[in-house]
C-alpha positions as CSV (number, residue, x, y, z in Angstrom):
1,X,114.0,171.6,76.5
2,X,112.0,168.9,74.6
3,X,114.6,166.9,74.5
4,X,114.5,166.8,78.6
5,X,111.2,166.1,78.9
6,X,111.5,163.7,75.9
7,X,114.5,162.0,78.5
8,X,112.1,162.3,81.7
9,X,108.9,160.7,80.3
10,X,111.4,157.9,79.0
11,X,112.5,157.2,82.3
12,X,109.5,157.1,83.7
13,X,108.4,154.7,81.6
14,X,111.0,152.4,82.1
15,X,110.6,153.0,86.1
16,X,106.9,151.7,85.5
17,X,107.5,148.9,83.6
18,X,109.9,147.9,86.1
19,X,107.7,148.2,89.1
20,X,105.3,146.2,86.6
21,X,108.2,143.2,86.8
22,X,108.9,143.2,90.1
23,X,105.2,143.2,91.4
24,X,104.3,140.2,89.2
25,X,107.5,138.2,90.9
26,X,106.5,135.5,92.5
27,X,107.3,134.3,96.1
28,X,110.5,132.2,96.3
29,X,111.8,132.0,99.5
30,X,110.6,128.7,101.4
31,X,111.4,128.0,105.3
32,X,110.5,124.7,106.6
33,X,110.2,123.5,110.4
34,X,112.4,120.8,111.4
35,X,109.9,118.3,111.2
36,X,109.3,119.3,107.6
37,X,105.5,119.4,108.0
38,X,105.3,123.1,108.3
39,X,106.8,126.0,105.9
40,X,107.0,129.6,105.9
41,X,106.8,130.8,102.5
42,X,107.9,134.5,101.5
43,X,109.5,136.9,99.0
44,X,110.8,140.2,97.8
45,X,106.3,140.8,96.6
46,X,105.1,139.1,99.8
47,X,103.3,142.8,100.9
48,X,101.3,142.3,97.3
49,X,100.0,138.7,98.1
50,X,96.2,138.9,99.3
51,X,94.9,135.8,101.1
52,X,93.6,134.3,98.2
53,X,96.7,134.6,95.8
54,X,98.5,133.6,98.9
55,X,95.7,130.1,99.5
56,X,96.3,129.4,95.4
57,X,100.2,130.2,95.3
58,X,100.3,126.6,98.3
59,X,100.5,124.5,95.7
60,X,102.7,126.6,92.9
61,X,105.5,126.9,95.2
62,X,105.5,123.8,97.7
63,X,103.8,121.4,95.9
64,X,100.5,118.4,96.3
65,X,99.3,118.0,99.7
66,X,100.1,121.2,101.2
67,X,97.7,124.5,101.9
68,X,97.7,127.4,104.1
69,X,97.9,126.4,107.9
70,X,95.6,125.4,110.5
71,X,95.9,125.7,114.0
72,X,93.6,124.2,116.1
73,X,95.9,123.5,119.3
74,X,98.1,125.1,121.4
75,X,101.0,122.6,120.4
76,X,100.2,123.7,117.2
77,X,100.3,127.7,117.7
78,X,104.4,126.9,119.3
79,X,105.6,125.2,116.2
80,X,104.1,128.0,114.1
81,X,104.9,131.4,115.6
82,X,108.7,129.5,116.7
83,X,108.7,129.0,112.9
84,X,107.9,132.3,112.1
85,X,110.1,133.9,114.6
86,X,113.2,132.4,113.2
87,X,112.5,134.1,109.7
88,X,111.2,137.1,111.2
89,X,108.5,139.6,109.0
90,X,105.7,141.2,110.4
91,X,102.6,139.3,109.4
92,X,101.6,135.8,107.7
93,X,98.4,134.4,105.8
94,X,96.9,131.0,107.7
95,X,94.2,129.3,106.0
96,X,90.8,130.6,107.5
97,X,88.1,133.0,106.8
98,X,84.5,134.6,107.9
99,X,81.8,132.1,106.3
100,X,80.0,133.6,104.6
101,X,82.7,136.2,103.5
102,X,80.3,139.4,104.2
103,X,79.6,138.7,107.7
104,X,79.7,142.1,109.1
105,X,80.6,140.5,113.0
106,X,84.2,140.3,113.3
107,X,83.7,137.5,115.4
108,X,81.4,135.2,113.8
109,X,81.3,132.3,111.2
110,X,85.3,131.7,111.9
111,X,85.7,128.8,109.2
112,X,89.3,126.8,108.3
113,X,89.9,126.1,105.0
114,X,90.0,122.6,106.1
115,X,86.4,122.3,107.8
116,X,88.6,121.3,111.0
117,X,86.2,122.9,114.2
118,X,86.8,126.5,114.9
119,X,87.8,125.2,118.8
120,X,90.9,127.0,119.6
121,X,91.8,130.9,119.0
122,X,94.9,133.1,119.8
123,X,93.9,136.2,119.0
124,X,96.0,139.2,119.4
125,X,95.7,142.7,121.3
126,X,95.4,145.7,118.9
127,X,97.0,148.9,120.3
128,X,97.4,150.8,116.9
129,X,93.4,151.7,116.7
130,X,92.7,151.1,120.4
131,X,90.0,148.6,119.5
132,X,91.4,146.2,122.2
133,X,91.6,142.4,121.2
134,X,91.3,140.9,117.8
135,X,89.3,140.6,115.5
136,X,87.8,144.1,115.4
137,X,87.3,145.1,111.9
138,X,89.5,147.9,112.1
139,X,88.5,149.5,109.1
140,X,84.9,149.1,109.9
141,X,82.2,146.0,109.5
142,X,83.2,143.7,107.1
143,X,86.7,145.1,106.3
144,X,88.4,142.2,107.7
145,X,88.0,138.7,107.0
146,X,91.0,136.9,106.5
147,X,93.0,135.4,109.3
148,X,97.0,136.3,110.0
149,X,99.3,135.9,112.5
150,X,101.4,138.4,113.6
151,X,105.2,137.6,114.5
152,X,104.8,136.7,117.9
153,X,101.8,134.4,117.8
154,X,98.9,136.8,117.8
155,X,95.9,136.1,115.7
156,X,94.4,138.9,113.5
157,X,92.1,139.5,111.5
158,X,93.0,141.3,108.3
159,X,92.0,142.7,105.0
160,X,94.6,145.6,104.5
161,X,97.5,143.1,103.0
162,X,100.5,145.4,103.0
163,X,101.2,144.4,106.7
164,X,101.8,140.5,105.0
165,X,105.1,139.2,104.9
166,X,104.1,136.1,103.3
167,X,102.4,132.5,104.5
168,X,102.2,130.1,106.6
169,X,101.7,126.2,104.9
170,X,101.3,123.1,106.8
171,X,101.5,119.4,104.8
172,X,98.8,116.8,105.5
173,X,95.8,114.6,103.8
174,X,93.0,116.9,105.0
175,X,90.6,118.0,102.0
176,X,90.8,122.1,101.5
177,X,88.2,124.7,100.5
178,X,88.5,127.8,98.9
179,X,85.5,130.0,98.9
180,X,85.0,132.4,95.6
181,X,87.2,135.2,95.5
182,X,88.9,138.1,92.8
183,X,89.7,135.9,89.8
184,X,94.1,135.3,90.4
185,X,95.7,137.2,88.4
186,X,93.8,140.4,88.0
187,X,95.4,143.3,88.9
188,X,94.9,145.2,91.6
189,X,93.6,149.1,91.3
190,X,97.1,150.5,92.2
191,X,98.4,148.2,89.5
192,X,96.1,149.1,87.3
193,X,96.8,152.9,88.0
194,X,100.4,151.8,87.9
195,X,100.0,150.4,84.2
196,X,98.2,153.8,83.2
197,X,101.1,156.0,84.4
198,X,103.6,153.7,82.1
199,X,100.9,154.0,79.1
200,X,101.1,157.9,79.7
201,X,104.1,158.1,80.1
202,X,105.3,156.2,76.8
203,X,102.9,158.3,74.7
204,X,104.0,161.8,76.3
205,X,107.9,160.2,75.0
206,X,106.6,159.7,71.7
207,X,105.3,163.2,71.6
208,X,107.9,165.0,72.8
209,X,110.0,163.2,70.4
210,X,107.5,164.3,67.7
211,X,107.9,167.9,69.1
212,X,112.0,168.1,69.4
213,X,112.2,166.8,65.8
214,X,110.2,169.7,64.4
């Protein structure tokens, strides 16, 4: 019997430590639009990217002179949600935020990452909560503060990241700003709850060993 559970906390440690590997992976898979000014950027840990990981990662993956995208025209808003609709997902970072990043209206303060005007909008419908249109801080004021865009085109604004699918990065000259956000790289709570079960479950393996020995 010791031996079995010996066996089982094993495993489980080994499960963890690859769920630890496979969330730390980092996004790989690059689409670019015809033109070659616009990219999609996505992966098998896309739905563990927050916005700001997702604003930093630009750079890692595609290179100088690109950052998360800007629309500020309708002509714009077709190349991007064509793009995304040819690699299909659910929902994808674009560079803007709320400025400053506790405004509690969902409508306010609407700032690009580029200081391009905040001039043109395509915000989405939400049916799930049956807030109506977007933004609506669907999990209450100040839950949602990061912009996405939703497969076909809609705007949204978001804070819950396991709906992302990845990014959206355009290529141009324009000067970018990042506001102040969780240090990249530090885990996430689940992660960090994820890390304690391996810990666990590597110490109950060493004590079961010590048990079935005896």
């Amino acid at each position: 019997m010791n031996s079995f559970f010996s066996k089982c906390a094993r495993l489980a440690a080994a499960a963890c430590a690859l769920l630890l590997v496979s969330s730390s992976a980092a996004l790989s898979m690059i689409t670019y639009s015809s033109d070659g000014n616009y990219a999609v950027v996505t992966g098998t840990n896309a739905t563990q990217v927050n916005w700001y990981v997702a604003a930093n990662d630009v750079t890692t993956s595609l290179g100088s002179g690109w950052h998360l995208a800007t629309i500020t025209s309708q002509s714009e808003q077709n190349n991007i949600t064509n793009l995304i609709s040819s690699v299909g997902g659910n929902e994808f970072w674009l560079g803007a935020y709320q400025n400053p990043i506790d405004t509690l209206d969902p409508n306010a303060n609407w700032t690009w990452i580029t200081g391009e005007l905040w001039n043109y909008t395509n915000w989405g419908y939400s049916g799930w909560s049956g807030s109506g249109w977007e933004p609506n801080d669907g999990f209450g004021p100040g839950t949602e503060q990061y912009l996405g865009i939703t497969l076909g085109g809609g705007w949204n604004d978001e804070g819950n990241y396991s709906n992302i699918s990845g990014y959206v990065a355009e290529r141009d000259s324009l000067p970018v700003i990042i506001p102040p956000g969780p240090p990249i790289g530090v885990p996430e709570s689940s992660t960090f709850m994820l890390i304690g079960v391996g810990v666990a479950s590597v110490v109950l393996s060493r004590i079961f060993a010590k048990v079935a020995i005896k």
